[in-house]
GUGUFI-570040 format. One record per residue (C-alpha): residue number from 1; x, y, z. Coordinates in nm, 3 decimals, decimal comma. Layout:
- keza|east|north|up
- NUM|X|Y|Z
...
end
This chain:
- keza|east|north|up
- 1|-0,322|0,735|-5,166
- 2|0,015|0,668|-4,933
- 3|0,013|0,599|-4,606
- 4|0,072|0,945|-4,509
- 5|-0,208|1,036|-4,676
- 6|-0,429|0,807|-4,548
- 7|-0,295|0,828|-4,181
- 8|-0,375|1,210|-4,193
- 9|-0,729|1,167|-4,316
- 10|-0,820|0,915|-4,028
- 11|-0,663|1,141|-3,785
- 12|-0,814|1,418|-3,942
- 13|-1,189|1,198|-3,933
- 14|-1,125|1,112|-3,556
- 15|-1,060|1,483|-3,388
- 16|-1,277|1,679|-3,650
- 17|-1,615|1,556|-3,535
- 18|-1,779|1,722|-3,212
- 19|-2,045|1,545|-3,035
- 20|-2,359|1,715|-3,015
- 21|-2,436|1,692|-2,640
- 22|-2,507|1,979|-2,346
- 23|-2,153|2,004|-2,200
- 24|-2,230|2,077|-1,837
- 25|-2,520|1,849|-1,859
- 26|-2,407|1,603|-1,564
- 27|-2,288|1,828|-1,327
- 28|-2,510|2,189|-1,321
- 29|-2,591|2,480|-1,500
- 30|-2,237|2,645|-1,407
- 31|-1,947|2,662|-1,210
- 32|-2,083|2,886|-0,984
- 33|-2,365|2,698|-0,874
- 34|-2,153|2,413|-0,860
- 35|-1,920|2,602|-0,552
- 36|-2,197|2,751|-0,383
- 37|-2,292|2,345|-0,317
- 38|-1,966|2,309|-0,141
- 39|-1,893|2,654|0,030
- 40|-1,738|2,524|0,334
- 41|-1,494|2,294|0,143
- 42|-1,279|2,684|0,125
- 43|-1,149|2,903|0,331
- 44|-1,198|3,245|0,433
- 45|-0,894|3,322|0,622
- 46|-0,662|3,177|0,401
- 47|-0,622|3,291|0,058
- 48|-0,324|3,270|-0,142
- 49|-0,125|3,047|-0,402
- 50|0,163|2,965|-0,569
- 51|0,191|3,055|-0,960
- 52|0,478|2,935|-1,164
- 53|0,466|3,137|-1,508
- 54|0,685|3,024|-1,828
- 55|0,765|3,216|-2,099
- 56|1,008|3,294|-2,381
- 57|1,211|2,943|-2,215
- 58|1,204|3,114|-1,835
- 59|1,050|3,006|-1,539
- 60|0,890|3,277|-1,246
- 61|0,762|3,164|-0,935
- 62|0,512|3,361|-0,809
- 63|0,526|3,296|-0,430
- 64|0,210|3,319|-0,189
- 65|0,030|3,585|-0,373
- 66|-0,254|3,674|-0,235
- 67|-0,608|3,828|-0,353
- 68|-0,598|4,149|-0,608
- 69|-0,216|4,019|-0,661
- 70|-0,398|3,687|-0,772
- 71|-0,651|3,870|-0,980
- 72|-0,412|4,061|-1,163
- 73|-0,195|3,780|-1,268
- 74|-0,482|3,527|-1,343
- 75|-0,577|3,841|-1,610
- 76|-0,264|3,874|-1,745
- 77|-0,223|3,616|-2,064
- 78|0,165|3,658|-2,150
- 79|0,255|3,315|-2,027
- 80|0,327|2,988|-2,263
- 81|0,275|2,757|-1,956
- 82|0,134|2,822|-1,620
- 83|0,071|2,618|-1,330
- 84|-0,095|2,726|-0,993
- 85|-0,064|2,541|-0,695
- 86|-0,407|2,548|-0,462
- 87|-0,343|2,413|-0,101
- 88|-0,509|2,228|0,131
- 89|-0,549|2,364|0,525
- 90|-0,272|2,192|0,707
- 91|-0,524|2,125|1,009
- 92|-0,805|2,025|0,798
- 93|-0,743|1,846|0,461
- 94|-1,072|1,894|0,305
- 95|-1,095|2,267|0,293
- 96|-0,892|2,425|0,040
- 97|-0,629|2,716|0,178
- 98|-0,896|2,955|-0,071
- 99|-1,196|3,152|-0,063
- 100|-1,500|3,062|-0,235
- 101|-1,516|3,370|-0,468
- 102|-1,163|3,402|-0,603
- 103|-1,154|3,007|-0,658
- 104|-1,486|3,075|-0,868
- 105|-1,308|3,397|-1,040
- 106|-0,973|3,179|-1,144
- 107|-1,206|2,883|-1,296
- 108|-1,378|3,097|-1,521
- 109|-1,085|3,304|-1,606
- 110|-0,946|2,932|-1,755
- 111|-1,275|2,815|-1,859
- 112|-1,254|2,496|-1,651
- 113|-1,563|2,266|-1,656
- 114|-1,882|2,251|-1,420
- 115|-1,863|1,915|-1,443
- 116|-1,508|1,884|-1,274
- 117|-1,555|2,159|-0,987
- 118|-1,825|1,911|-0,856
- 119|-1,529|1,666|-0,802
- 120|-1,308|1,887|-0,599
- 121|-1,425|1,770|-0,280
- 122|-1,495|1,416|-0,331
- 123|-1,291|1,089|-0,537
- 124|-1,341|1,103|-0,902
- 125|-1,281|0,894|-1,220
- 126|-1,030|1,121|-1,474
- 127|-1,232|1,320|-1,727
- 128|-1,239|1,539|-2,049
- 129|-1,377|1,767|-2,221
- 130|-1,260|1,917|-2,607
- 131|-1,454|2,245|-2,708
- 132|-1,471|2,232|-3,108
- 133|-1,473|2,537|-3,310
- 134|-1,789|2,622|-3,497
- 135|-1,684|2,683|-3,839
- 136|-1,417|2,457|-3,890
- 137|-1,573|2,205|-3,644
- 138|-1,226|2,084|-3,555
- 139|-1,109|2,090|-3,187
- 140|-0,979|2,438|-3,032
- 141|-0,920|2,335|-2,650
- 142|-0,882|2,036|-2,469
- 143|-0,875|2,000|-2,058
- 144|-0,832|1,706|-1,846
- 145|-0,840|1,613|-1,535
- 146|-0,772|1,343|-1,276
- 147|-0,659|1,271|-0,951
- 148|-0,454|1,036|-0,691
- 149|-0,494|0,961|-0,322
- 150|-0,195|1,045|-0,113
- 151|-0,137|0,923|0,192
- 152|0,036|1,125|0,492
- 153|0,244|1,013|0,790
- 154|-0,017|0,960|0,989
- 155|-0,038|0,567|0,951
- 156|-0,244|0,582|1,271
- 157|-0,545|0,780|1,112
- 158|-0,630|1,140|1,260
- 159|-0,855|1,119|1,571
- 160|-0,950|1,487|1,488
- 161|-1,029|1,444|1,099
- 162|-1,360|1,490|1,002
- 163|-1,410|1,199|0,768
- 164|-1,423|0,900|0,922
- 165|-1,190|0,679|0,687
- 166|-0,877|0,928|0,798
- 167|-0,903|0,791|1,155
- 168|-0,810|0,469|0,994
- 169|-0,528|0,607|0,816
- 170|-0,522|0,975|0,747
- 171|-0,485|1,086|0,349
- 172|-0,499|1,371|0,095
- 173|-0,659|1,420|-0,245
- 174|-0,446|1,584|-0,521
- 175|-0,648|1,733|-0,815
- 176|-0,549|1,798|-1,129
- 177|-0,660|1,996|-1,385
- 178|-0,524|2,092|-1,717
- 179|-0,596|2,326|-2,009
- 180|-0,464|2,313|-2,339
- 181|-0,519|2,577|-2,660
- 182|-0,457|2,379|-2,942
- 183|-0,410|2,691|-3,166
- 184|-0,203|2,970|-2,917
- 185|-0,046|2,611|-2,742
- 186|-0,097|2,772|-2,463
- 187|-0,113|2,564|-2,120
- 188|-0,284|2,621|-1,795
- 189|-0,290|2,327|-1,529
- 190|-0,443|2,383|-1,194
- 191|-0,320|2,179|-0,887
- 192|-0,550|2,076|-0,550
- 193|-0,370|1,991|-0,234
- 194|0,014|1,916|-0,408
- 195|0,197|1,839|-0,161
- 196|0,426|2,071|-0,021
- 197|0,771|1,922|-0,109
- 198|0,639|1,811|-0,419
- 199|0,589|2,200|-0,546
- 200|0,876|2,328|-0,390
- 201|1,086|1,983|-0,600
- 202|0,893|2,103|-0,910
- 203|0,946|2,467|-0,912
- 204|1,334|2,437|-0,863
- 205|1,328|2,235|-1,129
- 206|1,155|2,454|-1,378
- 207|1,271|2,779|-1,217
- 208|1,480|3,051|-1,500
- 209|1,651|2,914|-1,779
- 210|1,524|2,503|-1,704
- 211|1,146|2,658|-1,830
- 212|1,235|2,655|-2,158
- 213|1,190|2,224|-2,140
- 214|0,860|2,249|-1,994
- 215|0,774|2,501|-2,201
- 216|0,855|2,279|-2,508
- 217|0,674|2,011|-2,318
- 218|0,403|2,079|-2,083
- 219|0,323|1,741|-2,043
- 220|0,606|1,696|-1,812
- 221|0,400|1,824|-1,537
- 222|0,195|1,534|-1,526
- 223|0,473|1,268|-1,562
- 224|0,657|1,483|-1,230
- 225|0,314|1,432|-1,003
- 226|0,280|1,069|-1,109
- 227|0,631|0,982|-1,078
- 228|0,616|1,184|-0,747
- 229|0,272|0,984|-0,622
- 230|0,472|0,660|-0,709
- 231|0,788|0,745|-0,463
- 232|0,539|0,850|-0,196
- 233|0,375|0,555|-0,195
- 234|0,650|0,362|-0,202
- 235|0,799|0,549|0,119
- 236|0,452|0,497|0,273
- 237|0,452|0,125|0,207
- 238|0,815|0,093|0,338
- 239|0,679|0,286|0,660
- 240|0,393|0,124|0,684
- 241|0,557|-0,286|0,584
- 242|0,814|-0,206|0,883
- 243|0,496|-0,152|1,158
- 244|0,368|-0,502|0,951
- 245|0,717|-0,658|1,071
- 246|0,753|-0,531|1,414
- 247|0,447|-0,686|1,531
- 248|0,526|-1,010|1,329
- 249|0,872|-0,987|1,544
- 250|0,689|-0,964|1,885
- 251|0,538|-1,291|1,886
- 252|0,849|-1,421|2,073
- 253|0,795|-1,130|2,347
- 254|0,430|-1,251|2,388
- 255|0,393|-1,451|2,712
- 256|0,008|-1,437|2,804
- 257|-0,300|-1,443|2,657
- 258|-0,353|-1,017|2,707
- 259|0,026|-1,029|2,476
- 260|-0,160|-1,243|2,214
- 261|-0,481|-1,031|2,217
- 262|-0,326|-0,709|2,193
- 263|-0,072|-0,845|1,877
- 264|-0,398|-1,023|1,689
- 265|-0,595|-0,650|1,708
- 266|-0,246|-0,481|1,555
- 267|-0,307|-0,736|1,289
- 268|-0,671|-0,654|1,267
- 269|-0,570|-0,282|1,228
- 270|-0,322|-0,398|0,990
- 271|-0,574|-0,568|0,766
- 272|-0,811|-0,295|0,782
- 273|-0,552|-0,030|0,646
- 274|-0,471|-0,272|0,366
- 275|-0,780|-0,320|0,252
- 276|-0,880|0,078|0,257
- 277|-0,486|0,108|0,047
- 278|-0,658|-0,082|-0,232
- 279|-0,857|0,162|-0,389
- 280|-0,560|0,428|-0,395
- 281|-0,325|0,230|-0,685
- 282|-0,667|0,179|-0,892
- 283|-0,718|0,589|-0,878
- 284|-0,318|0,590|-0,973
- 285|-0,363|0,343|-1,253
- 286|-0,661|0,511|-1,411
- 287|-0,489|0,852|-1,404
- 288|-0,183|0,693|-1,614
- 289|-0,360|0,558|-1,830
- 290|-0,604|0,835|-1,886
- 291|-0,327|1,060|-1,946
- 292|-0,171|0,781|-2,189
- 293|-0,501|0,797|-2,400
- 294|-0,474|1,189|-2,400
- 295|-0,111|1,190|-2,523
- 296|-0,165|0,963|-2,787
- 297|-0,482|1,217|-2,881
- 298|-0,312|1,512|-2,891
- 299|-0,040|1,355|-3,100
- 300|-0,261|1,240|-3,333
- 301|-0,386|1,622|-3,357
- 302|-0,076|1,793|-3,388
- 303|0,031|1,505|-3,682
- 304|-0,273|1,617|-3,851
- 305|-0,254|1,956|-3,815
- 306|0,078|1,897|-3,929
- 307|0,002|1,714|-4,189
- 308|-0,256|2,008|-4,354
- 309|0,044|2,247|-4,369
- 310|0,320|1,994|-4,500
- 311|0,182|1,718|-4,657
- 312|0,542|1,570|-4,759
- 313|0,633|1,493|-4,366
- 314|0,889|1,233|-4,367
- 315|0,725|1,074|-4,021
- 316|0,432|0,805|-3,999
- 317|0,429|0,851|-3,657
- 318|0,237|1,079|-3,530
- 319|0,401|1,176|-3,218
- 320|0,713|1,362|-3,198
- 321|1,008|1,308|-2,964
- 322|0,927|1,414|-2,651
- 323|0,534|1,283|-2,670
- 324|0,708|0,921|-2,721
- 325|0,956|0,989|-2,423
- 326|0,609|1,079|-2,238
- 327|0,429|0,775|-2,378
- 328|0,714|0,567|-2,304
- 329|0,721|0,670|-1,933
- 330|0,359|0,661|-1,811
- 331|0,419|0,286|-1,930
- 332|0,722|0,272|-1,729
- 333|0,475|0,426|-1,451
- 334|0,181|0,151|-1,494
- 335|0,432|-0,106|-1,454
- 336|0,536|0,035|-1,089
- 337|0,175|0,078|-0,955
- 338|0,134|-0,283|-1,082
- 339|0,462|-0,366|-0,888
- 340|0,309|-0,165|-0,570
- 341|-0,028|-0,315|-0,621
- 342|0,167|-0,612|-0,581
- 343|0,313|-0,517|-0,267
- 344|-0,011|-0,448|-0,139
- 345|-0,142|-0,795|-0,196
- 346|0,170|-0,900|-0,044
- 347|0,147|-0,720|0,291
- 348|-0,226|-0,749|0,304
- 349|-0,159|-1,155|0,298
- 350|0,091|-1,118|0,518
- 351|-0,125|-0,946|0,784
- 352|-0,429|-1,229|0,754
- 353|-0,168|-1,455|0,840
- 354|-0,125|-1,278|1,162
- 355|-0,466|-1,272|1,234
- 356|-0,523|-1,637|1,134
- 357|-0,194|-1,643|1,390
- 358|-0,290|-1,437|1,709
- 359|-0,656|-1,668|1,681
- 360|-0,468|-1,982|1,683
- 361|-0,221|-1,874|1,966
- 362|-0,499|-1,775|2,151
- 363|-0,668|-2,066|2,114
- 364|-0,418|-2,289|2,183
- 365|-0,306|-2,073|2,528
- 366|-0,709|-2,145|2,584
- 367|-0,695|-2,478|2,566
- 368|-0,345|-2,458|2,764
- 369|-0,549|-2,310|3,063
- 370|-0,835|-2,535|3,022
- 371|-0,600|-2,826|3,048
- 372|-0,457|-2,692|3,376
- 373|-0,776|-2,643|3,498
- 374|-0,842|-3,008|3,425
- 375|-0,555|-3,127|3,603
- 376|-0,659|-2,927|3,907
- 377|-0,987|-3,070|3,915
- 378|-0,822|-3,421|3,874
- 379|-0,659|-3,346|4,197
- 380|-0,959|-3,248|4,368
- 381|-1,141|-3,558|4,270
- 382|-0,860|-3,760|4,356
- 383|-0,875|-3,585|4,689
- 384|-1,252|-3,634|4,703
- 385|-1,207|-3,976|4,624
- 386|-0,945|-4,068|4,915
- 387|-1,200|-3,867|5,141
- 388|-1,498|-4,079|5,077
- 389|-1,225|-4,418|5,136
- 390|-1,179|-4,279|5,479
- 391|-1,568|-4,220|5,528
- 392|-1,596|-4,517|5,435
- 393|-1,404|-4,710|5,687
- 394|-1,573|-4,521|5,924
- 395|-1,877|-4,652|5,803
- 396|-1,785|-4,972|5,825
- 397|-1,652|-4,947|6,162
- 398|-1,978|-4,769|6,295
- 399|-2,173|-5,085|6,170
- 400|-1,969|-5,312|6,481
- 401|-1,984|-5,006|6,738
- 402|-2,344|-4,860|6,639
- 403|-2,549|-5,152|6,808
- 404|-2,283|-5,179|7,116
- 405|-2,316|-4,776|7,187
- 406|-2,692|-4,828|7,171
- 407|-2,737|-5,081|7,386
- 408|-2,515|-4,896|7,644
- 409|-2,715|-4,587|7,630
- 410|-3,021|-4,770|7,645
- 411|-2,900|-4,999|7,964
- 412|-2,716|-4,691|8,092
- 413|-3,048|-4,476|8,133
- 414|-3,237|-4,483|8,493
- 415|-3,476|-4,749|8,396
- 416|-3,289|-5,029|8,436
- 417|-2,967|-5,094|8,710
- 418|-2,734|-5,338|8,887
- 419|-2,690|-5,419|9,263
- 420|-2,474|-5,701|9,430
- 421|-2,624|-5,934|9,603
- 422|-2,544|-6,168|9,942
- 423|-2,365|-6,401|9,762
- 424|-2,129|-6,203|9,554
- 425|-2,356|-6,216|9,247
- 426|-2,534|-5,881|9,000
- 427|-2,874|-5,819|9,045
- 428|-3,050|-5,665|8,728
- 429|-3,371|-5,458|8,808
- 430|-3,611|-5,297|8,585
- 431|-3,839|-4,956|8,714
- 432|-4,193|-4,973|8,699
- 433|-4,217|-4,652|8,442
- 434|-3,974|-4,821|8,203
- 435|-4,261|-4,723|7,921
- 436|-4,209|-4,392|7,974
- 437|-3,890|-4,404|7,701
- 438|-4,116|-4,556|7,433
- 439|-4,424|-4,305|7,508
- 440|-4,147|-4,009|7,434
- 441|-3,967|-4,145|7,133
- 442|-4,217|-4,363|6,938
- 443|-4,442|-4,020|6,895
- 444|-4,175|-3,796|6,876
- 445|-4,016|-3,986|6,620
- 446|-4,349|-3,993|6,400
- 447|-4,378|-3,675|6,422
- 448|-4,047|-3,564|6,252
- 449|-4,091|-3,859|5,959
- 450|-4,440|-3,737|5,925
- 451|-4,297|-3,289|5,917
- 452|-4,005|-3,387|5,678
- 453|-4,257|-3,580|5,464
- 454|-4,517|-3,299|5,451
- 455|-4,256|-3,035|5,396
- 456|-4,147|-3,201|5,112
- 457|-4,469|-3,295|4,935
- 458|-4,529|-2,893|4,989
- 459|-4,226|-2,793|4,839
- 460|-4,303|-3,031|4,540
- 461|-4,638|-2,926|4,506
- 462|-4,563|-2,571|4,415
- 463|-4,273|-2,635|4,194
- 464|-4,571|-2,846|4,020
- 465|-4,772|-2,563|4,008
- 466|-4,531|-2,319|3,878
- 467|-4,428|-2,604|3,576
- 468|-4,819|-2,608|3,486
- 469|-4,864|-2,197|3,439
- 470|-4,549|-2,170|3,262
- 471|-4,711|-2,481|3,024
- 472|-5,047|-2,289|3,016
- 473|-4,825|-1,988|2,883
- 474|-4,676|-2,103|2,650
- 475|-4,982|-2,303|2,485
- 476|-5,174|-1,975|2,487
- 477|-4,905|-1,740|2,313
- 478|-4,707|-1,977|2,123
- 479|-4,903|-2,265|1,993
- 480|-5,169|-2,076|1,815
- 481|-4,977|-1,883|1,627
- 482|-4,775|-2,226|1,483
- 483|-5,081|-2,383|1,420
- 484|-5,231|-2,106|1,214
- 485|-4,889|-2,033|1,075
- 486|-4,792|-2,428|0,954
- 487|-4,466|-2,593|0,853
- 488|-4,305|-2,717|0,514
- 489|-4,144|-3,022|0,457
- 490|-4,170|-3,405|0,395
- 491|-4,236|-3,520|0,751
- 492|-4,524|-3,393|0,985
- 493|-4,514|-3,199|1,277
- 494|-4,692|-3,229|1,623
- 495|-4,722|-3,028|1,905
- 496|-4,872|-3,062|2,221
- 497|-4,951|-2,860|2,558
- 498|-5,096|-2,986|2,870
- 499|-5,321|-2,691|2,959
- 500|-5,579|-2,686|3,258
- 501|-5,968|-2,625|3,154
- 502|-6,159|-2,417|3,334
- 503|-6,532|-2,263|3,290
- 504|-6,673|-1,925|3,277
- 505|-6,560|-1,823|3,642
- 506|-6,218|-1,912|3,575
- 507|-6,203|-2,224|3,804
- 508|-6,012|-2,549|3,683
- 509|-6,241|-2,803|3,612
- 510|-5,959|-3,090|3,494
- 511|-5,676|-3,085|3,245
- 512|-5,662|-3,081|2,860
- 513|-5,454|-3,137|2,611
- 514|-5,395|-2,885|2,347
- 515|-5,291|-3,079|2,004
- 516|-5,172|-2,865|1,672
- 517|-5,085|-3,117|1,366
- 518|-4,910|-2,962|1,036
- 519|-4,876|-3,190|0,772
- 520|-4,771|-3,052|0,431
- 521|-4,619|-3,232|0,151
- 522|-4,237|-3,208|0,003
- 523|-4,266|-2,969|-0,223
- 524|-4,197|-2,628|-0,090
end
């Protein structure tokens, strides 16, 4: 057997066998049951969509056709490759610009899988499912789908979104699903919230006479969204690394702490948007190389089938031209999310620096102030300082005049006085009720040493008071419930309350002492 041979009869071994398994096991019975679980994910007022139809090498765009237009041409089979583009509501990105009904009526005119419609309104890994024909037991149709996470031009988020995560940053999903008869080669692929610029770029390019490519090779379709995901996201990363920069730049146009603050929450927003990026060029990565794997299988069909009807093909590989230009360019593709991923990292570094940044220049215009305020304060105590000099000369000066000023009150008061006598001399003369002084001030003095002193024994006394119910608290609520609880560890614990003890009436009889003791040993 030559290698032909042999390559055809492990191809043949690989896409011959169908796995006996229910095939809308995981997500419901049907597709209808599956849309009635997400009715207000459509619309009711909008209803129309975009249909470009191939065939015989021509491209027709069918324009915003609308209901029994729809129906008619979703009936109509003469078509080699058709695509139809399903929008999203401008004002709402989570419904689609559809009803309900004629979304149901298109899926099961194409056959699509229960188990993708459940994904329409949510994230999803990429998927497929190949039907196998009974007799021959060899596969008849193939459909895939995945899907990528687009982000709009609102880098701000969308105060009026819905979901929460587009206030952060606001962002679409874009669906894909495709359809492929591997006996009529026949191809349907159904798109979910394509952007606008992205159909209109994709029908002019397919439009008359250019359909005849992508009628050769549908698969173009898929390598146009990715490579059209790709440029988007690099357009929103260029956006989105110049807001990075400008508030880098503006940390020579801060001047006060409110500057600092307000540039270390951009940063914060910054880092928050990165981090929600991160999951977007995983979804982009598994899409490539989901549709890589599902190149490489159809090729290996077609070489079979190929194979079967001339076994003398000239060609161990088994995919033709055009599947290795498509191979060859969702590698191409894998390399640029890696080189966006990248990026990512890059700017999402980039904006913990800033954060790490605005803390420390916030910290250090903190301590700036603080040190101000210690210099004031170093000048008040200074001043305070030279204040209690001057008091203090006074005091020292009072200690020579004090004793003089009393003694001249004292001898200046109407008990005692001074009369000349005959002979040109003083005469010093003392009244009779000179006790009357020391009756007033000895017991008036007493009397203030002895209020003062009372006053503050009182004062005293209830701060005591208050100390010893707080105490009494606290070894009533607390205590009890350590001592019944106990500790761990290699050293032992004591704890102690000074309560009061009182008898059945309530009355304090004397004070106690409350001990608890937990001793436990070091193992835990």
């Amino acid at each position: 057997m030559d290698n032909r041979t042999r390559r055809a009869e492990t191809t043949r071994d690989m896409t011959s066998a169908p796995p006996r398994r229910p095939r809308n096991l995981l997500r419901g019975a049907n597709v209808s049951e599956v849309l009635s679980a997400s009715a207000d994910h459509f619309s009711d007022s909008i209803r129309q969509v975009d249909i470009l139809d191939v065939q015989d090498g021509f491209g027709t765009l069918h324009a915003q056709v609308q209901d029994d237009e729809i129906r008619s041409l979703v009936k109509k089979q003469d078509f080699q490759t058709r695509i139809i583009f399903i929008d999203q509501v401008e004002e709402d990105r989570e419904i689609l610009g559809i009803s309900s009904q004629l979304q149901l009526e298109i899926l099961e005119a194409y056959g699509v899988s229960a188990r993708f419609v459940g994904y329409l309104n949510r994230q999803y890994s990429p998927g497929t499912l190949i039907q196998y024909d009974e007799n021959s037991r060899r596969p008849r149709h193939h459909s895939m789908w995945y899907s990528s996470v687009i982000r709009t031009n609102h880098i701000h988020g969308d105060e009026s979104a819905r979901d929460l995560s587009r206030k952060v940053c606001h962002w679409a999903r874009f669906c894909v699903w495709s359809g492929y008869d591997i006996t009529t080669k026949q191809t349907v692929i159904l798109s979910w919230g394509c952007e606008q610029y992205m159909k209109r770029n994709l029908c002019k390019l397919y439009q008359g006479r250019n359909g005849e490519e992508l009628q050769h090779q549908p698969w173009l379709v898929h390598t146009f969204f990715i490579e059209e995901v790709i440029n988007h996201t690099y357009d929103f990363q260029t956006d989105f690394s110049n807001r990075l920069y400008q508030v880098e730049f503006k940390v020579n146009e801060s001047k006060t702490a409110e500057d600092h603050t307000k540039r270390l929450q951009s940063f914060l927003a910054i880092s928050r948007q990165t981090q929600q990026f991160r999951p977007d060029y995983e979804i982009l990565g598994q899409a490539i190389e989901h549709l890589k794997t599902q190149n490489k299988w159809l090729a290996d069909v077609m070489a079979s089938r190929a194979l079967e009807s001339t076994p003398t093909s000239p060609s161990d590989d088994s995919m033709d031209e055009s599947q290795r230009f498509i191979q060859d360019s969702l590698e191409w593709y894998m390399g640029q999310v890696e080189l966006v991923r990248n990026y990512s990292r890059l700017y999402d570094g980039r904006a913990k620096l800033g954060v790490d940044e605005g803390f420390a220049m916030v910290n250090q215009w903190d301590a700036e102030v603080n040190l101000q305020m210690a210099s004031e304060s170093t000048q008040i105590a200074r001043a305070s300082h030279q204040d209690s000099q001057a008091l203090r000369v006074i005091q020292i000066l009072s200690v020579f005049f004090v004793p003089a000023s009393l003694i001249s009150s004292i001898f200046g008061m109407g008990f005692f006085s001074t009369s000349p006598s005959n002979d040109g001399g003083a005469v010093f003369s003392i009244s009779d009720n000179w006790w009357w002084y020391l009756a007033i001030v000895l017991p008036l003095t007493v009397a203030i040493i002895l209020f003062i002193g009372g006053y503050s024994l009182v004062i005293k006394w209830q701060a005591g008071k208050k100390d010893a119910k707080v105490n009494d608290f606290e070894s009533q609520q607390y205590l009890p419930s350590l001592a019944t609880t106990g500790f761990q560890g290699s050293n032992s614990l004591q704890l102690q309350a000074t309560t009061s003890l009182v008898d059945e009436k309530g009355k304090a009889i004397g004070p106690g002492v409350t001990s608890f003791k937990s001793r436990s040993s070091s193992k835990s």
